[in-house]
C-alpha positions in Angstrom: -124.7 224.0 -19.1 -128.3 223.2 -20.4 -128.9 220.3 -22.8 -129.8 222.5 -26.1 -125.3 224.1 -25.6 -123.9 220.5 -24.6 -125.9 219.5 -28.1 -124.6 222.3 -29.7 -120.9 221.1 -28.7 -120.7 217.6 -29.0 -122.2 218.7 -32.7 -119.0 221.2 -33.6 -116.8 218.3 -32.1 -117.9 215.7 -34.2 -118.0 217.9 -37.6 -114.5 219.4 -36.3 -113.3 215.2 -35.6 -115.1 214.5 -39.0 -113.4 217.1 -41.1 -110.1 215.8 -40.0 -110.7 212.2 -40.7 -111.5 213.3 -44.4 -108.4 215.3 -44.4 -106.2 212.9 -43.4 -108.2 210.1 -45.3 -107.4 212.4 -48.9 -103.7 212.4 -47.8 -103.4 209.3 -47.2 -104.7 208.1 -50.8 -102.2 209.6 -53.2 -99.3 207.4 -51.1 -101.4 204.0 -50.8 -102.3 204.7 -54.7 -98.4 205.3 -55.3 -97.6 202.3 -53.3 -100.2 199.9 -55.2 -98.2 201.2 -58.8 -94.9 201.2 -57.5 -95.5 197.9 -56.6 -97.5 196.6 -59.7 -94.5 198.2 -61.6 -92.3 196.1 -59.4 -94.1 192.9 -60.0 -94.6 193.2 -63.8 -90.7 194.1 -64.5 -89.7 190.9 -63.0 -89.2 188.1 -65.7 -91.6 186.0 -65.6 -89.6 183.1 -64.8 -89.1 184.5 -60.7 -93.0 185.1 -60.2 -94.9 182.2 -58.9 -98.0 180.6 -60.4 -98.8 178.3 -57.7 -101.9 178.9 -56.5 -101.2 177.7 -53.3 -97.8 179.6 -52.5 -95.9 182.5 -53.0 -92.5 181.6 -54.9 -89.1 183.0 -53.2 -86.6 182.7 -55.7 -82.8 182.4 -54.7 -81.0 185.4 -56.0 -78.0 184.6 -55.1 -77.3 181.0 -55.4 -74.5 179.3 -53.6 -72.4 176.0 -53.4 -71.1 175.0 -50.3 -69.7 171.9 -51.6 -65.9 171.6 -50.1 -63.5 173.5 -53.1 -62.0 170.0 -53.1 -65.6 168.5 -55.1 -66.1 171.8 -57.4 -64.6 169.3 -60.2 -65.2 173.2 -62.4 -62.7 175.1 -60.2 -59.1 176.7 -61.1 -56.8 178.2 -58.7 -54.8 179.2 -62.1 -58.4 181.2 -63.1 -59.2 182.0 -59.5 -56.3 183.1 -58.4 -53.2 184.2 -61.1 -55.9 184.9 -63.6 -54.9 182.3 -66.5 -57.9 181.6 -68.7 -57.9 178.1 -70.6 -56.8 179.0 -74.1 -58.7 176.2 -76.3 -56.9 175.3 -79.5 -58.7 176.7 -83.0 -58.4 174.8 -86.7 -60.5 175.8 -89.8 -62.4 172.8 -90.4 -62.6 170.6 -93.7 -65.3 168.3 -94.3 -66.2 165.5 -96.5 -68.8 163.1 -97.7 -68.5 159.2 -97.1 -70.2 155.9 -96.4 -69.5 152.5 -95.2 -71.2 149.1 -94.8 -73.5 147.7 -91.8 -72.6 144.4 -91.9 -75.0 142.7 -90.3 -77.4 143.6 -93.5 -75.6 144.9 -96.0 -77.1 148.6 -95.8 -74.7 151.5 -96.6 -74.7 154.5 -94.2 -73.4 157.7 -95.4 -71.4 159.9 -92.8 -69.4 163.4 -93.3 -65.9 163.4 -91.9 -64.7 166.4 -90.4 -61.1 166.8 -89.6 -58.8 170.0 -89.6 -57.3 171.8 -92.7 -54.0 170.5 -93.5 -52.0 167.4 -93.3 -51.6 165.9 -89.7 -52.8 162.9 -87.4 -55.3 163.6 -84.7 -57.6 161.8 -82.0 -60.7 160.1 -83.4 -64.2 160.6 -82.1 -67.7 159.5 -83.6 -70.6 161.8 -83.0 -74.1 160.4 -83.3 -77.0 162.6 -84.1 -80.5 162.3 -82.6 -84.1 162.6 -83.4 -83.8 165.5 -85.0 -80.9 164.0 -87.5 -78.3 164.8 -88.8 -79.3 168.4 -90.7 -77.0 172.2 -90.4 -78.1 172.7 -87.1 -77.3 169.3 -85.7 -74.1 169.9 -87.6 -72.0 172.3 -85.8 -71.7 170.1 -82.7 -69.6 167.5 -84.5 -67.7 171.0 -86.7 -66.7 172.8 -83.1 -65.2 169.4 -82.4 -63.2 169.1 -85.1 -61.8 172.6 -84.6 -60.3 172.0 -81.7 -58.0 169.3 -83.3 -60.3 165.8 -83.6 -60.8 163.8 -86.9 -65.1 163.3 -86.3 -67.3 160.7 -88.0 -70.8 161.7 -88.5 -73.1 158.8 -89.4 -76.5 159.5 -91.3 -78.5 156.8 -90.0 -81.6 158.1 -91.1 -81.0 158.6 -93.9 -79.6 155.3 -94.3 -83.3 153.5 -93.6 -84.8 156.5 -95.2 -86.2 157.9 -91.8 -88.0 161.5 -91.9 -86.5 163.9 -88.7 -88.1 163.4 -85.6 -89.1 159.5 -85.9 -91.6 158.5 -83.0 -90.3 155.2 -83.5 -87.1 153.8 -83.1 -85.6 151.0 -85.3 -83.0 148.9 -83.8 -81.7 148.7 -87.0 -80.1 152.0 -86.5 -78.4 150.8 -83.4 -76.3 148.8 -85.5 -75.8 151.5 -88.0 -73.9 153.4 -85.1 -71.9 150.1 -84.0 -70.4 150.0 -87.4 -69.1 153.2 -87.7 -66.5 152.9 -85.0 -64.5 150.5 -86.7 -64.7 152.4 -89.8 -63.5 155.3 -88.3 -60.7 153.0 -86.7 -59.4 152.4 -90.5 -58.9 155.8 -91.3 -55.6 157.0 -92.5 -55.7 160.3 -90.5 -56.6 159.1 -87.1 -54.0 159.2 -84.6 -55.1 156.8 -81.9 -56.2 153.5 -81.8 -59.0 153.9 -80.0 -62.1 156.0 -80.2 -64.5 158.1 -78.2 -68.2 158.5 -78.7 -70.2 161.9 -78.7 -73.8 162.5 -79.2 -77.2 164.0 -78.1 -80.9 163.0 -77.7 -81.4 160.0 -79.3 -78.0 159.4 -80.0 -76.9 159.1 -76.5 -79.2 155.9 -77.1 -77.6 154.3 -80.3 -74.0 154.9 -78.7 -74.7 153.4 -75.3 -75.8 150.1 -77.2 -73.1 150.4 -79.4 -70.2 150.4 -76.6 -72.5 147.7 -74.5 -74.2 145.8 -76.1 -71.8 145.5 -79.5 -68.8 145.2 -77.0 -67.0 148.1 -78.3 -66.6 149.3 -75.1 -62.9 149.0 -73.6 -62.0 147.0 -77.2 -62.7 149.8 -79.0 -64.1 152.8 -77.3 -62.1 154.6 -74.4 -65.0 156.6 -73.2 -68.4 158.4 -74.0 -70.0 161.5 -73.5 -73.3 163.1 -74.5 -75.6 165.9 -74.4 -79.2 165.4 -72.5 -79.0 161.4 -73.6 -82.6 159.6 -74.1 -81.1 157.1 -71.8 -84.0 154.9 -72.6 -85.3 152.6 -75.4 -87.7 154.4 -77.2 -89.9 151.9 -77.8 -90.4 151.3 -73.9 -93.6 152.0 -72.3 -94.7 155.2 -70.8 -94.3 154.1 -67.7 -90.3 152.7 -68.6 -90.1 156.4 -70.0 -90.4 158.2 -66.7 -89.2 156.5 -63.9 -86.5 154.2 -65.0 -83.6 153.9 -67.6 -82.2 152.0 -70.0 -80.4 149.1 -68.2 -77.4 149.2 -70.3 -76.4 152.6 -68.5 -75.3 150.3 -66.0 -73.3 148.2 -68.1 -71.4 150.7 -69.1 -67.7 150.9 -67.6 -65.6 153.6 -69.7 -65.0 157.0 -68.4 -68.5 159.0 -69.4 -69.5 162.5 -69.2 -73.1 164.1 -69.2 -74.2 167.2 -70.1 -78.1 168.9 -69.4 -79.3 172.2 -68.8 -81.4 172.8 -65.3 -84.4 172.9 -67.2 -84.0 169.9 -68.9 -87.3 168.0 -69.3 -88.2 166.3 -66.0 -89.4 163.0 -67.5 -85.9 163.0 -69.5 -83.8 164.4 -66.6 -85.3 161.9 -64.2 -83.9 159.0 -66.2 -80.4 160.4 -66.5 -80.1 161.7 -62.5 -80.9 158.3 -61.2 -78.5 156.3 -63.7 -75.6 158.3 -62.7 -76.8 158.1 -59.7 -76.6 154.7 -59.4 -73.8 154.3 -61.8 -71.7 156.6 -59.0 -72.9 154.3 -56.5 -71.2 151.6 -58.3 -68.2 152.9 -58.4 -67.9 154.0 -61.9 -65.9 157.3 -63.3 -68.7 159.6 -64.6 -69.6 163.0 -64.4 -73.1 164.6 -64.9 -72.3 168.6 -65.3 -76.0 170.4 -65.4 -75.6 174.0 -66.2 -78.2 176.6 -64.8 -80.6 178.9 -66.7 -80.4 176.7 -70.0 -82.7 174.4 -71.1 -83.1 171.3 -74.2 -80.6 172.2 -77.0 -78.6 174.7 -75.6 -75.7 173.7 -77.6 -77.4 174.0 -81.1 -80.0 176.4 -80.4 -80.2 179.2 -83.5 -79.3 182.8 -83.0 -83.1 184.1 -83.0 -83.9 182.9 -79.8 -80.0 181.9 -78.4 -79.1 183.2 -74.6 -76.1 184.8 -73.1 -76.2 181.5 -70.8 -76.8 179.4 -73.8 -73.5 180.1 -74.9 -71.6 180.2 -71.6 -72.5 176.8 -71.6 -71.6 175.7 -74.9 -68.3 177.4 -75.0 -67.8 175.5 -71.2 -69.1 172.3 -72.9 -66.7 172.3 -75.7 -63.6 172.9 -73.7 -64.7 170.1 -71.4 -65.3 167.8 -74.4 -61.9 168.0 -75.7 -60.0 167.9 -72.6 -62.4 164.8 -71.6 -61.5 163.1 -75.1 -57.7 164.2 -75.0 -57.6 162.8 -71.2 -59.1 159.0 -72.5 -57.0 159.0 -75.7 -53.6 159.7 -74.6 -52.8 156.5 -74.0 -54.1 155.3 -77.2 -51.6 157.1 -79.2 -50.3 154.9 -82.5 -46.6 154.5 -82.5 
């Protein structure tokens, strides 16, 4: 074959080669293209809490969490539930409420507080619920109403408004702490309480006031069968930054009633430190407290309004409020006046 045909072929071979090449190049497009939106789509429907925005990593969230924890230490778990399908049926009471005060002794100044109690004549188990930061306005209201309904007589103190305080104070006066101290004895006098002892509820802040009042008043034990609270500032608020994030207020550790904590997993890290390592520690030292931290809520859970409220904001509150009375009922049985 001369040199001007073997030209001639290796030409119609490489326009023959090239013509399949685009072919297959034009097929191919149309599936990498659907790929890329399918993808894309893929990406942008998840919410945006599972996508990553590390820099550095891709994130792999868990879909399907587990606990591996022996049944024995799920303290949550109910063979009745589990496994004859008997829910806990928590006990309803339309609730009155009504305006009062009482001294501080220590200076003389007069706190006003709301009682709440349930309709109708009748003895029940006392509890005093101290408001936070935010004070003690509708919103902050329903925690110590739900209460109520389930069959406790609840003391509200006002203690800002007591040392005319705006909401959200940046400061804290100890004042206040005192303010909260005075109210359990108070409460103690009441006609309608059946119990002679009390248990203290709060949030934020009021974690703060109540855990002085049972320490360092000595209520604690005398007074006060045990405490609970919702994401506690376990901390003075006047501490230092530093005091803030890595450590805790030292009279967590002084404090030996029953206790029971409640946070949501996104709880603020500098605020959730604090609380993990003092019931941490407070475990290690052999005292009887439980820290429950419920998934996929966050600050306020429990008071949160409607507008921007969860499905699992509510799963835990409902959870919370049936812990809270059977905590409360469980510490003040023993207490029962004859």
């Amino acid at each position: 074959m001369s040199g001007k045909k073997l030209k001639k072929l290796y030409c119609a071979l490489a326009e023959t080669y090239l013509r399949h090449l685009v072919v297959s190049l034009l097929l191919l497009v149309p599936g990498l293209f659907y790929a890329f939106v399918a993808t894309a789509e893929k990406a942008i429907s998840k919410p945006l809490e599972t996508r990553s925005v590390a820099d550095t990593i891709v994130g792999h969230p868990l879909e399907a969490p587990v606990n591996r924890r022996p049944v024995s230490e799920k303290f949550w778990w109910s063979d009745d539930w589990y496994l004859r399908g008997k829910l806990i049926v928590p006990t309803n009471h339309e609730v009155i409420e009504r305006a009062t005060s009482y001294i501080n002794p220590a200076d003389g100044t007069e706190i006003p507080a709301i009682i709440y109690r349930p309709k109708g004549k009748g003895k029940y188990p006392a509890i005093l619920f101290q408001h936070g930061r935010r004070g003690l306005d509708e919103m902050v209201q329903r925690l110590p109403r739900r209460l109520a309904a389930r069959g406790f007589v609840v003391l509200a103190p006002n203690v800002y408004d007591a040392r005319f305080i705006e909401k959200f104070p940046m400061e804290h006066k100890p004042e206040t702490e005192g303010d909260t101290a005075a109210g359990i004895e108070f409460l103690l006098k009441q006609p309608d309480i059946s119990t002679s002892k009390i248990c203290l509820y709060s949030h934020t802040r009021g974690g703060y006031y109540t855990l002085k009042a049972a320490v360092d008043f000595k209520h604690q034990h005398k007074h006060v069968s045990c405490y609970a609270s919702s994401y506690p500032h376990w901390q003075n608020p006047n501490a230092v930054e530093p005091a803030q994030v890595y450590r805790y207020a030292p009279e967590a550790d002084r404090l030996t009633i029953p206790a029971m904590i409640f946070i949501g997993e996104y709880e603020q890290y500098q605020r959730r430190r604090s609380i993990e390592t003092a019931v941490k520690f407070m475990k290690q030292a052999g005292r009887d407290i439980k820290l429950v931290i419920y998934p996929g809520v966050g600050r306020g859970f429990d008071f949160r309004p409607p507008s921007i409220r969860t499905f699992a904001d509510d799963l835990a509150t409902k959870d919370q409020i049936i812990r809270l009375d059977r905590f409360f009922r469980q510490h003040l049985s023993q207490w029962q006046k004859k």
